[in-house]
Structures are given as C-alpha cells and as structure tokens.
N, CA, C and O of each residue as an XYZ file, in Angstrom:
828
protein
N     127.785    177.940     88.774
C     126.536    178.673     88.932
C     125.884    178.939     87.569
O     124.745    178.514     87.375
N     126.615    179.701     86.496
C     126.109    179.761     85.637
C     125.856    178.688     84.370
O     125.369    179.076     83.308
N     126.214    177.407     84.587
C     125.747    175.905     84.306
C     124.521    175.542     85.007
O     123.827    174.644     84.532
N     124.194    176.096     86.015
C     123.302    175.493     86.773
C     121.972    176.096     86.222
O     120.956    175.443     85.983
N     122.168    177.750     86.018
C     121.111    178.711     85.263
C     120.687    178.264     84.012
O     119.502    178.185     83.689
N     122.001    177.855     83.025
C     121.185    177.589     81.784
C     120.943    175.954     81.953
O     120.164    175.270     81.289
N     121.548    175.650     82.690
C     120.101    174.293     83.023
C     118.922    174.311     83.225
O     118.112    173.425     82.953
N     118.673    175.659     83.880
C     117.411    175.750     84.590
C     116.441    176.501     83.261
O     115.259    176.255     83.016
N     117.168    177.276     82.673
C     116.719    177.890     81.695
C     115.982    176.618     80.273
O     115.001    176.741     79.539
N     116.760    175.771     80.374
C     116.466    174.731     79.794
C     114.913    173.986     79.672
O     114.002    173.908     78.848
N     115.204    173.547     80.912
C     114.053    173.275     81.741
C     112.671    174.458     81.543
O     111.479    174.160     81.616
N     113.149    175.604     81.323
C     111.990    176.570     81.531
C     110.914    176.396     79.938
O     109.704    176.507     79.738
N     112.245    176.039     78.945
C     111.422    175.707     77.906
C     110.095    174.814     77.630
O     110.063    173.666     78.074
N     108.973    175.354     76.880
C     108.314    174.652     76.669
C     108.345    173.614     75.518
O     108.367    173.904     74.322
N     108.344    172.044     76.178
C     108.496    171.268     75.176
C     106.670    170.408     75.046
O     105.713    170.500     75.816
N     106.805    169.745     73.932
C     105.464    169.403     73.917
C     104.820    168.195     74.136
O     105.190    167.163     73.576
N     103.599    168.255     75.142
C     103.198    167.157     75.507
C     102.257    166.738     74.834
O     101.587    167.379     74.025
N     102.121    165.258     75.235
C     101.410    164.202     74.380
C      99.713    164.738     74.505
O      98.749    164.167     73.996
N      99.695    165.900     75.274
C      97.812    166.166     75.436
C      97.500    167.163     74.296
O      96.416    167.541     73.849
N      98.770    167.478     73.958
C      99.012    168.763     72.965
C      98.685    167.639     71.415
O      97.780    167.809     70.598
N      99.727    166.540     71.404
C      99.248    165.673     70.223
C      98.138    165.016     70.198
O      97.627    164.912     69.083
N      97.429    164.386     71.346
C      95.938    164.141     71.676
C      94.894    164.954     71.335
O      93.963    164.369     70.782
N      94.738    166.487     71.554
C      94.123    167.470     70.924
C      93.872    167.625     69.358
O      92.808    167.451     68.765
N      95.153    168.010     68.811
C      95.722    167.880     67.659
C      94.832    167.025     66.895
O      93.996    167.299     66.034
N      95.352    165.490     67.614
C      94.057    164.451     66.341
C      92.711    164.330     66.774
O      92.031    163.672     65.986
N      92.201    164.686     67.615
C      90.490    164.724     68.649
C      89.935    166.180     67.599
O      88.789    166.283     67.161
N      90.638    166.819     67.449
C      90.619    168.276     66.223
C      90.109    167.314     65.250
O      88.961    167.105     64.856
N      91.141    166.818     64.977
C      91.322    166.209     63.034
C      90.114    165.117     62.957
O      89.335    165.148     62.005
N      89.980    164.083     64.068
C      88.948    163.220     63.922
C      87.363    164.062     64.002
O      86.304    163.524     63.677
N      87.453    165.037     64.351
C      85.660    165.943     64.980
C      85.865    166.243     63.297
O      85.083    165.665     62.543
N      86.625    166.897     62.869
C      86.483    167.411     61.206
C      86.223    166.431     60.329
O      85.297    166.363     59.521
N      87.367    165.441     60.601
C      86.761    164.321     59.235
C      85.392    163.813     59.549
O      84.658    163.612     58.581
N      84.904    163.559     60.816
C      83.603    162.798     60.891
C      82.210    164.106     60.369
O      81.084    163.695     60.087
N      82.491    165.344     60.330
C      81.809    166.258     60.470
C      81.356    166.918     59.155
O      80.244    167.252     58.744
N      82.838    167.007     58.532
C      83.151    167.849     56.884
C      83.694    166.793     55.914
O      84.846    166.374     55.798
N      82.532    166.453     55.220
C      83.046    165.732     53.622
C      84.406    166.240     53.062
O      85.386    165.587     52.702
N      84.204    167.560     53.085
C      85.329    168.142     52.300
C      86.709    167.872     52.751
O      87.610    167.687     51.933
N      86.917    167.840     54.112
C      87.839    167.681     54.879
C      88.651    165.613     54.486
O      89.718    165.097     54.152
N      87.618    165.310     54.744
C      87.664    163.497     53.966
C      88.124    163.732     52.421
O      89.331    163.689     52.184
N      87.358    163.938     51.540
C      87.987    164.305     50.562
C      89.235    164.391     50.088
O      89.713    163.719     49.175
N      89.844    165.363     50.821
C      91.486    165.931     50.817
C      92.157    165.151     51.467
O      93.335    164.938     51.180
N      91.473    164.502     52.587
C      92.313    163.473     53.253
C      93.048    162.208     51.880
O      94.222    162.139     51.517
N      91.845    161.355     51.386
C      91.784    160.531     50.960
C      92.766    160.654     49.337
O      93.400    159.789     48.732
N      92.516    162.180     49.020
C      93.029    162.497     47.684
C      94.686    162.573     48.238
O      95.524    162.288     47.383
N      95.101    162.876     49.369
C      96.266    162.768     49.953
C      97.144    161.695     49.957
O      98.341    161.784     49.680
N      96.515    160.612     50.291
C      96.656    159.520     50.539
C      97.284    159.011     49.684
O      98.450    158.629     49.775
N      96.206    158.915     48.260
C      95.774    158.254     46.748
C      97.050    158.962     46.173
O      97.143    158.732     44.967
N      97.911    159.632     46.582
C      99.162    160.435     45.687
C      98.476    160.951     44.753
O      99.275    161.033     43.821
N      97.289    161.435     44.343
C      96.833    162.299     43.297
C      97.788    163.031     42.152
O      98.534    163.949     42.495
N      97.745    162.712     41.183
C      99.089    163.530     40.410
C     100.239    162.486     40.017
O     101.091    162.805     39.188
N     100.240    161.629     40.439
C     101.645    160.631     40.795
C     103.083    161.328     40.332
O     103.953    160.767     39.666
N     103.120    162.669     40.839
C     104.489    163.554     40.244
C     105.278    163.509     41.723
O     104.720    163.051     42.720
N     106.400    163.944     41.740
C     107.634    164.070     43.065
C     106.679    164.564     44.244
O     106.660    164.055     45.365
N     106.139    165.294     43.956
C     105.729    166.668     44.833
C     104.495    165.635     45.353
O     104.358    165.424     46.558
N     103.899    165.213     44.680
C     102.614    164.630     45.425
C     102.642    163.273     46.061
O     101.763    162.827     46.799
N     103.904    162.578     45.646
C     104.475    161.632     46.040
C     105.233    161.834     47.415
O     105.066    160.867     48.158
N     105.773    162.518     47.779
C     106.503    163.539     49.001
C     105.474    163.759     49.908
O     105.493    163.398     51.084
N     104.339    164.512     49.204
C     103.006    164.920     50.496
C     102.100    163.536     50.592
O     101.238    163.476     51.470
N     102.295    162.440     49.699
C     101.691    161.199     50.165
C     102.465    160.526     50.974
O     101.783    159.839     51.736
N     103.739    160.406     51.167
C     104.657    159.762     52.036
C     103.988    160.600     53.591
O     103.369    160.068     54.513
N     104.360    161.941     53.440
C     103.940    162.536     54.829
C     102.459    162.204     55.324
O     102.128    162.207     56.510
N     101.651    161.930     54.299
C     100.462    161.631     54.636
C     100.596    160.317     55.415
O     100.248    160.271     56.595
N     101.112    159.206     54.752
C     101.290    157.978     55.523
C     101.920    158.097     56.748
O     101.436    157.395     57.636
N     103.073    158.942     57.108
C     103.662    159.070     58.572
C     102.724    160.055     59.155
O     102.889    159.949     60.370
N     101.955    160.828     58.959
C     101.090    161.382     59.789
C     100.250    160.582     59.753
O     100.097    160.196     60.912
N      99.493    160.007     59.012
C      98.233    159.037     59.877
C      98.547    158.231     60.902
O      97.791    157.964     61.836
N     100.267    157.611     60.672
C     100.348    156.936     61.764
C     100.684    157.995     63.147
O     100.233    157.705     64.256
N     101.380    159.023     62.963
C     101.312    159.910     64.526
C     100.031    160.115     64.720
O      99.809    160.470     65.877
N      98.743    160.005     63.809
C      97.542    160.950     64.197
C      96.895    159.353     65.221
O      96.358    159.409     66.327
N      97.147    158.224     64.502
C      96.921    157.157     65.402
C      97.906    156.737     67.023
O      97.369    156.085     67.918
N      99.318    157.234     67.125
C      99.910    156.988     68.135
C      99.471    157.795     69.426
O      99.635    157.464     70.600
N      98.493    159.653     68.599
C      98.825    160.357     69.347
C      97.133    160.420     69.975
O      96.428    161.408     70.179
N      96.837    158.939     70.174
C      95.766    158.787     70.612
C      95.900    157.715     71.322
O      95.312    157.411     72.359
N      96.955    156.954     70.543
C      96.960    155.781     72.174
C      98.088    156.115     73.120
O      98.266    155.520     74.183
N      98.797    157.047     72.696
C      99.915    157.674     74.567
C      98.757    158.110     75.111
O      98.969    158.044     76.322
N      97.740    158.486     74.958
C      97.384    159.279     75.775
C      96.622    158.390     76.746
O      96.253    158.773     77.857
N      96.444    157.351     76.321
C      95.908    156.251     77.762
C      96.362    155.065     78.041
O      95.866    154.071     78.572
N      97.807    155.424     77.418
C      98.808    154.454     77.953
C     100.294    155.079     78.648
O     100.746    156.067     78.070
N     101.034    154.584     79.794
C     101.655    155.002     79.964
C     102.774    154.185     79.970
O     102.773    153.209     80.719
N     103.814    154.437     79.201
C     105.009    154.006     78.169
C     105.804    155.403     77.858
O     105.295    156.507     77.662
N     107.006    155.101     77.865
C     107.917    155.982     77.096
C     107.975    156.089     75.763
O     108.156    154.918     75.430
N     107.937    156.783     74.693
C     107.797    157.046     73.602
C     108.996    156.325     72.277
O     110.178    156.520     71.995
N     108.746    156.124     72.156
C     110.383    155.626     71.018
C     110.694    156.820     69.825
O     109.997    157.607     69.186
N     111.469    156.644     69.866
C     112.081    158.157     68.432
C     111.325    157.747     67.058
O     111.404    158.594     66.168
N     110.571    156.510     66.748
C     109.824    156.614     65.438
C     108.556    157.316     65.672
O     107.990    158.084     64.894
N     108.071    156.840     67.207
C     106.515    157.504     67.837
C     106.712    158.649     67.790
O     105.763    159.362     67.461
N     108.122    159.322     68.125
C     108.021    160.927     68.575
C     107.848    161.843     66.791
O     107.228    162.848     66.445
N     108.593    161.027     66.171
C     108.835    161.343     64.830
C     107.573    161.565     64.387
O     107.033    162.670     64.325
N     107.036    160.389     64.038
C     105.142    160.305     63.868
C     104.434    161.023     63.981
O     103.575    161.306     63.146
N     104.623    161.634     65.280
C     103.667    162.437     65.838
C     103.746    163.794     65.717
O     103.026    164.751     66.001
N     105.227    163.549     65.026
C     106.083    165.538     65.298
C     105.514    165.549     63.748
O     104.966    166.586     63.374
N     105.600    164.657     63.010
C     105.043    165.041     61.358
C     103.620    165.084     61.535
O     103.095    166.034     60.954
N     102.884    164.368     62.136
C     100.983    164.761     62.166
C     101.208    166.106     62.995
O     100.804    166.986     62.235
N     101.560    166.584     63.936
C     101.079    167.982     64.304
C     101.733    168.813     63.372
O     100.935    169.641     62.933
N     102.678    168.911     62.970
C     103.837    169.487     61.865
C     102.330    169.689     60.038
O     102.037    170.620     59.287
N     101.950    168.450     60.149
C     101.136    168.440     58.980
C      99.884    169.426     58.924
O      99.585    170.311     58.122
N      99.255    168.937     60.095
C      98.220    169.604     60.682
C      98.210    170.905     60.500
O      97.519    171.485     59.663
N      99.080    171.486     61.378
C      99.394    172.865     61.587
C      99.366    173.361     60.239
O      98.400    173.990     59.806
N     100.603    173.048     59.419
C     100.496    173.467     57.998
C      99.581    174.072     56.892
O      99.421    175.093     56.223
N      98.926    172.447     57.170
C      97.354    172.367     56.249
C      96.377    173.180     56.676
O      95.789    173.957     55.924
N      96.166    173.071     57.758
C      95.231    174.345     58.717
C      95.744    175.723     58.049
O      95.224    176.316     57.103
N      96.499    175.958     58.529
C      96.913    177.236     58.503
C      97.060    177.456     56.594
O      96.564    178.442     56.049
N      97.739    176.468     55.877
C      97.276    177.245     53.718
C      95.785    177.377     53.939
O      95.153    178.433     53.935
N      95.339    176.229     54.121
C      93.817    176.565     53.387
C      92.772    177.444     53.810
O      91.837    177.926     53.170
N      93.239    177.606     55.487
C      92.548    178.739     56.203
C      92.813    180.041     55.504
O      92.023    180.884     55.077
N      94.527    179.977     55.493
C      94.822    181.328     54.646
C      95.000    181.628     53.508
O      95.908    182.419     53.251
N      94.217    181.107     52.504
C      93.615    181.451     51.144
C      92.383    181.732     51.477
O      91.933    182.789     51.034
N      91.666    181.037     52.181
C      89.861    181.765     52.641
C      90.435    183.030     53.089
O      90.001    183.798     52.230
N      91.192    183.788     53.953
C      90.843    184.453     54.466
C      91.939    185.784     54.169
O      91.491    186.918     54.002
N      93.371    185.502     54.128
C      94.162    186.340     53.323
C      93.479    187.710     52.264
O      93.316    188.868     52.648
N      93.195    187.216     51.006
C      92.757    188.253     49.901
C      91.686    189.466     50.987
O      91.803    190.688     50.894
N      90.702    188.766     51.951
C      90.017    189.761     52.380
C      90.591    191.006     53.366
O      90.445    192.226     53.441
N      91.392    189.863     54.130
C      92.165    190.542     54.999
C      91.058    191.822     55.784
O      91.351    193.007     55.943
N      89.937    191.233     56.124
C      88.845    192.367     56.989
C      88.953    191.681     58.071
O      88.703    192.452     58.998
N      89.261    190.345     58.577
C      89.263    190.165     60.132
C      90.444    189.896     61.032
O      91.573    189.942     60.542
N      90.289    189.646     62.191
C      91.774    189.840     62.649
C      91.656    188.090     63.126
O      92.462    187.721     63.980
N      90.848    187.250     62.674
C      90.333    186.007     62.649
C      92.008    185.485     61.544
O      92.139    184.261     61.548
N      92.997    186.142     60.818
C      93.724    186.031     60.078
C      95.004    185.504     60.575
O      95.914    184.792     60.151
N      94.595    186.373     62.026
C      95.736    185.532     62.869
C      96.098    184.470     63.270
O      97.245    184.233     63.651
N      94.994    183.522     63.239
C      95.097    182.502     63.723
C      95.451    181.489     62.510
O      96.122    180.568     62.978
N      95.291    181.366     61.452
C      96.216    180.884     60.402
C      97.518    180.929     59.817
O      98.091    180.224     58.986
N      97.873    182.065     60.549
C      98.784    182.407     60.091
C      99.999    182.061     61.304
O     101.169    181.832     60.995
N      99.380    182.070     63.048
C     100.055    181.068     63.979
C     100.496    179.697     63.276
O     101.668    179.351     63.131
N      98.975    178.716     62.717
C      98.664    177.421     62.555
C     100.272    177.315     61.446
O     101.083    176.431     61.723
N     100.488    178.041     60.553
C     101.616    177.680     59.756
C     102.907    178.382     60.278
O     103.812    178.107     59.490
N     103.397    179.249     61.379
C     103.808    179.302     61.940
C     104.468    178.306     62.705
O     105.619    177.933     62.477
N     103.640    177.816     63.739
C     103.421    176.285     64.021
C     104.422    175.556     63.446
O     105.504    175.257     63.951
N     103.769    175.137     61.764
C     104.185    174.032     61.182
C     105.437    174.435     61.052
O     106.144    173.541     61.516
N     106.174    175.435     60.610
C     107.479    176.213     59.962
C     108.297    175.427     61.244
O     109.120    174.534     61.044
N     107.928    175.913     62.544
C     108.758    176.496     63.808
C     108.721    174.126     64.360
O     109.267    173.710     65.382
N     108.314    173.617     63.811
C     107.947    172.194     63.920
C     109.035    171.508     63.195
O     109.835    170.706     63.677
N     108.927    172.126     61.384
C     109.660    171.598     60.963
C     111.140    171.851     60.729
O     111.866    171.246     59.940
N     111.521    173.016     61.688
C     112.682    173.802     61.614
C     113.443    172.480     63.133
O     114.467    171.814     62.984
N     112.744    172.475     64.139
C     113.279    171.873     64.836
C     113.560    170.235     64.828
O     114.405    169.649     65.506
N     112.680    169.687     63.935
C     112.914    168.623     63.569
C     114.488    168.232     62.439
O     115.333    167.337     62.409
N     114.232    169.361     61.729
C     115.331    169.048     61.373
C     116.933    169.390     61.777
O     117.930    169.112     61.111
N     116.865    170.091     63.099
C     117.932    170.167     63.851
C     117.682    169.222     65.204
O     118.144    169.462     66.320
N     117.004    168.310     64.907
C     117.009    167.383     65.872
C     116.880    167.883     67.632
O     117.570    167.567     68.602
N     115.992    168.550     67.535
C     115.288    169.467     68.570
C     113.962    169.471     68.793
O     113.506    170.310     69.570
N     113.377    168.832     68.353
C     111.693    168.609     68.665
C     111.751    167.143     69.834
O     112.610    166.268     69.721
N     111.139    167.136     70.442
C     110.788    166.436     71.483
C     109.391    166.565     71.966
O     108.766    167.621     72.068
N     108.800    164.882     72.370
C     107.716    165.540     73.082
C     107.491    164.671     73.994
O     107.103    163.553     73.656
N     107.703    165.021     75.479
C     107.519    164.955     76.791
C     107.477    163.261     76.697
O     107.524    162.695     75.604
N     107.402    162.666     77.732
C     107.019    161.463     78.120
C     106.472    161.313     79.381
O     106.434    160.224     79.953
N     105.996    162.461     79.899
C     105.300    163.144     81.071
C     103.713    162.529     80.739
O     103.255    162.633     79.601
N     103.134    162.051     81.559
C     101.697    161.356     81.407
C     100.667    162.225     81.746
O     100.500    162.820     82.811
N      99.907    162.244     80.610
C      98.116    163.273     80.851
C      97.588    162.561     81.789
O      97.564    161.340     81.629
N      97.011    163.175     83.056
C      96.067    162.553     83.544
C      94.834    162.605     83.114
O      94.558    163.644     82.515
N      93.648    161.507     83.264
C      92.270    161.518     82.951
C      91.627    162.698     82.774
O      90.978    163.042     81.787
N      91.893    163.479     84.057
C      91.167    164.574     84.444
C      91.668    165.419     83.230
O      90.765    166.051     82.682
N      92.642    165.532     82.809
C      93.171    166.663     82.299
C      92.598    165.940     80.365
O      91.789    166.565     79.679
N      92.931    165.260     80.124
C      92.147    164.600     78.958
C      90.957    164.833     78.806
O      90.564    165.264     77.722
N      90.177    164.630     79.747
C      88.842    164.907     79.781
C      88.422    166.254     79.593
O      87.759    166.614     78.619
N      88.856    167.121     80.657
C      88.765    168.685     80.674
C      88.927    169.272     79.061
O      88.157    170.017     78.455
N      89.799    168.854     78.747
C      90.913    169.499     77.421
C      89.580    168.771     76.367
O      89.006    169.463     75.527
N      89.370    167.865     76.505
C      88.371    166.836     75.430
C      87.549    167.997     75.392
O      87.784    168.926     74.619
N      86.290    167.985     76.449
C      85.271    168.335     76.541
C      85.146    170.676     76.171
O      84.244    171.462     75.882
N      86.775    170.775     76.468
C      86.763    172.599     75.923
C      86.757    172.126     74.390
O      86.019    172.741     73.619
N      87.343    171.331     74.025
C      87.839    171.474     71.890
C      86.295    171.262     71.907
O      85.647    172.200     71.444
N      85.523    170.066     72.414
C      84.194    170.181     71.559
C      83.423    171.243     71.888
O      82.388    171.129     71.231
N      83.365    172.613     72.831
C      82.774    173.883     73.061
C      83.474    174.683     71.839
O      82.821    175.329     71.019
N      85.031    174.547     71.819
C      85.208    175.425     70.905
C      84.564    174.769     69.556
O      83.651    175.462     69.107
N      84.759    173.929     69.030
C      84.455    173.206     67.698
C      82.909    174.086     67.632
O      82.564    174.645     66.591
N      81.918    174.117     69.095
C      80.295    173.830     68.465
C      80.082    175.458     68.385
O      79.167    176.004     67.768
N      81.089    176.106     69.118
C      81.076    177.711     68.910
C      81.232    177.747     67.545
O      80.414    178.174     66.731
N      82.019    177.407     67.389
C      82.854    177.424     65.822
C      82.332    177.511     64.375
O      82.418    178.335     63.464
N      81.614    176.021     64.599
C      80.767    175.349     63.756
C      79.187    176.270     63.709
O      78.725    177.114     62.942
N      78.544    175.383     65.342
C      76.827    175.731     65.360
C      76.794    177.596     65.640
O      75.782    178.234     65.349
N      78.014    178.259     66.215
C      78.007    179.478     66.466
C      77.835    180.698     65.617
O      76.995    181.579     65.436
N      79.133    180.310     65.137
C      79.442    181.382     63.807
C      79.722    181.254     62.585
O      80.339    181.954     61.783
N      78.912    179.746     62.500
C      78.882    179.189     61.313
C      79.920    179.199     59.841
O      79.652    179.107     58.643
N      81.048    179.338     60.511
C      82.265    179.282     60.198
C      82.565    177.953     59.299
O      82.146    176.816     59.518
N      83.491    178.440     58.116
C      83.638    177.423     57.095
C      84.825    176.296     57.988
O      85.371    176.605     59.047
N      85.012    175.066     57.305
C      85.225    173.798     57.863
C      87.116    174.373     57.969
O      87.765    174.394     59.015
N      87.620    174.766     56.628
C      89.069    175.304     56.973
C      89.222    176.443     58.274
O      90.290    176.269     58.860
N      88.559    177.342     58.737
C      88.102    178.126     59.857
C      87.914    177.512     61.023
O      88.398    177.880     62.093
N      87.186    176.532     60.842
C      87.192    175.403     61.893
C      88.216    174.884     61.919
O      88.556    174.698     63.088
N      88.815    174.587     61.325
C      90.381    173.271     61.619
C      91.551    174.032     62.229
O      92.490    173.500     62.821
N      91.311    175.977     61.913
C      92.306    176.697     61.913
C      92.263    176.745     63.348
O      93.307    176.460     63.936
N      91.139    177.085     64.092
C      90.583    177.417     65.082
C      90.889    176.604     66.283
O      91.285    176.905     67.409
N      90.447    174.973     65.443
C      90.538    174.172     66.786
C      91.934    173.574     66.624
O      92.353    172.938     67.591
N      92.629    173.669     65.672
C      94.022    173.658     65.960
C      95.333    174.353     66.961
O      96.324    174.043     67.621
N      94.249    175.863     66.376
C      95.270    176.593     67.123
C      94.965    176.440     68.982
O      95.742    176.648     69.913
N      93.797    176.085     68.984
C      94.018    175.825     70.172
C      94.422    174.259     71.055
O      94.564    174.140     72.271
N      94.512    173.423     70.241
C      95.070    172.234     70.784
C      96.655    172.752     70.423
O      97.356    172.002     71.103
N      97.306    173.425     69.881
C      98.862    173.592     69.674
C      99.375    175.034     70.866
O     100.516    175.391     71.157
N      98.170    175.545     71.292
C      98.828    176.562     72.372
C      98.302    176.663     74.047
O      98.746    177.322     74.987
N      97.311    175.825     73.959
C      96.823    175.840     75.547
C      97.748    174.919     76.559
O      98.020    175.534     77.590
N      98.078    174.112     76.522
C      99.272    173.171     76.937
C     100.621    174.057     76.610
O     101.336    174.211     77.600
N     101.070    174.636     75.457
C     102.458    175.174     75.076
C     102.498    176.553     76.162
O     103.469    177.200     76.554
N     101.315    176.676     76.405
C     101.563    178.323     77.135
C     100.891    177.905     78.688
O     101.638    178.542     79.432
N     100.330    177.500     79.196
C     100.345    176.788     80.551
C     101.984    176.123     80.697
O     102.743    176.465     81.603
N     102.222    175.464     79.994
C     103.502    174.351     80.522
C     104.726    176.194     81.031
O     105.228    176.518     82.108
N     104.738    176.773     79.907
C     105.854    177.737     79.873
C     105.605    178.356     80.826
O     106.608    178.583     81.502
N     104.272    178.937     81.396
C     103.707    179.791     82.617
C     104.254    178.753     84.081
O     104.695    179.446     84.998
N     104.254    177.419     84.311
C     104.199    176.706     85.160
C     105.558    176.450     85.372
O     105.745    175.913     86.464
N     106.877    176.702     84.521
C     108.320    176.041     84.377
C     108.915    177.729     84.607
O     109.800    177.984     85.424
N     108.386    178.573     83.911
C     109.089    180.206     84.063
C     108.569    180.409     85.648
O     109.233    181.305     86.168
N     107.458    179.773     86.675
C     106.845    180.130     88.007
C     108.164    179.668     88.808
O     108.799    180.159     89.742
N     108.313    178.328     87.907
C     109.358    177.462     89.076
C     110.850    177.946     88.918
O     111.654    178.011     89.848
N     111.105    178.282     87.586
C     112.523    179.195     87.833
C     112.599    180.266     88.581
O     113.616    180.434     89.254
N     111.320    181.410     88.625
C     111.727    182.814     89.174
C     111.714    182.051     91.033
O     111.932    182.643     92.090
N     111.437    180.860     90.840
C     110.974    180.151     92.335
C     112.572    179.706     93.166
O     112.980    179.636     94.325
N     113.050    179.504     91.959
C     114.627    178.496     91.891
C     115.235    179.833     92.114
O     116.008    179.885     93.071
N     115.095    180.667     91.596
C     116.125    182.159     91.727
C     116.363    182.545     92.367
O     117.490    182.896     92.718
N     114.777    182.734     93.112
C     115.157    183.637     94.781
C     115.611    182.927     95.504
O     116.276    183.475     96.383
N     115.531    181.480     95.552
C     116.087    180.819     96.303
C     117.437    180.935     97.371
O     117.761    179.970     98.063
C-alpha cells in the first residue's frame, strides 16, 4: 500500500512539458525580433567576448541553448519521443533563460526595490537555480506527453497579450519584458499540470 502511495505521489509531481519549452523560446524569439539590445547580448554571447574560462563556459552554454531554443520548437509539432541530448538541450535553454531573465531584470529593479514587480525576477532565477540543481542530480525531465494544437495556439496567442501588455502597456523595459514573459511560460503549464495530477490523487485516495 504504501509503495503504491509514493508512486502515486510521484506521479503527482509536476514535471515539465514541451509547451512549457515552446513558450520559453516563442518568449525569446518575440524579444530578439523586437529589442536590439536583447540581439546584442545574444550575439556577444555567442562571439565568447573576453576569450577568458568564464566566457568561454557561458559561450559553450550559449551553443547548447540555441540548440534546445531550436528543438523546443520543433517537439512541439512533432510527435516523437525525446532523446536525452534533446531533453538536455532544452533543460539548458530554459535553465539559461530563466537565469538571464531573472540577473538582468534584477539589477533594473533590485537597488529600487519600490515594486513588488521584484518578484518576478527573482522566481525567473529561482527557476534557473531549482533547473540546474536537478539536472545535476539527474532529475530534470521533460514529459514526452504531446501539446495539442489547441493548446499551442491558446498558450501562443496569451504570451503575445502578455508581451503587448508588457511592452505597448506599461511600457516596460525589454529585461522586464523577458522577466515577465518568462515567468509566465515557466509557471502556467508547471501549476495547471500540479493542480490536474494533485485532483487525480485526492481522486485515487478516496477511492
């Protein structure tokens, strides 16, 4: 019985799906096409700027995240099982993402510390910490469970409301923006999935 519970308990966890990494780069692509500045940093990333350990290290990650930021756009309209380099890929572009979002948001916004807008950068590297903690205990996973259209679409069409709130709304700087529409491609899926798996255990219980 109590094998059967922390099975179920298992199961209750939220692990992360590929609409969650689809978001993630539909985020990152609306910014680079949008904010120079954002290109910029990309490209200076890339270029190993510095050619020292340290920048050599964040150019390597740069190269395995461009390729998750590219995989985690074609699972999403293909349906295939994932391979452990794809999952890897993709666990370092949201892992990166999150990160980067969340420093540069929180140097804009840290020293002022007047909004509660602080929180959400401070999730975004959260995020990255709680990403790269499980990766390296070989505990990150992400689903091989298939987005449907509908749900791609839906999820598409909220990031570009939030983005134009964001942007055309409150005219919010481009790191504010990335913080923003990050944090919500990394928790709307993570907290639906957990609401929908904790329904079906208290479901399994009374049973």
């Amino acid at each position: 019985m109590r094998e059967f519970i922390d099975n179920i308990r298992q199961q209750m966890k939220p692990k992360y799906h590929e609409l969650t990494t689809y978001l993630t780069a539909l985020a990152c692509a609306i910014l680079f096409f949008v904010y120079p500045e954002f290109r910029a940093i990309y490209f200076e990333i890339l270029s190993g700027a510095g050619a020292d350990r340290a920048s050599l290290a964040i150019m390597a990650l740069g190269v395995i995240a461009s390729i998750g930021f590219f995989l985690s756009f074609l699972h999403v309209f293909i349906k295939r099982k994932k391979s452990w380099f794809e999952k890897m890929c993709m666990g370092a572009f949201i892992m990166g993402a999150n990160g980067f979002a969340g420093i540069v948001a929180g140097v804009e916004m840290l020293p002022s510390r007047s909004s509660i807008l602080v929180i959400i950068p401070v999730w975004n590297i959260l995020m990255g910490i709680i990403l790269l903690y499980e990766m390296g205990l070989s505990k990150f996973d992400i689903t091989d469970e298939n987005a449907s259209p509908l749900q791609v679409l839906g999820a598409s069409i909220t990031l570009f409301v939030v983005f134009g709130l964001v942007d055309f709304g409150f005219h919010l700087t481009w790191a504010m923006a990335l913080s923003i529409c990050l944090f919500y491609s990394s928790t709307i899926v993570f907290f639906v999935t957990w609401i929908i798996n904790y329904v079906r255990y208290q479901r399994l219980a009374k049973a």
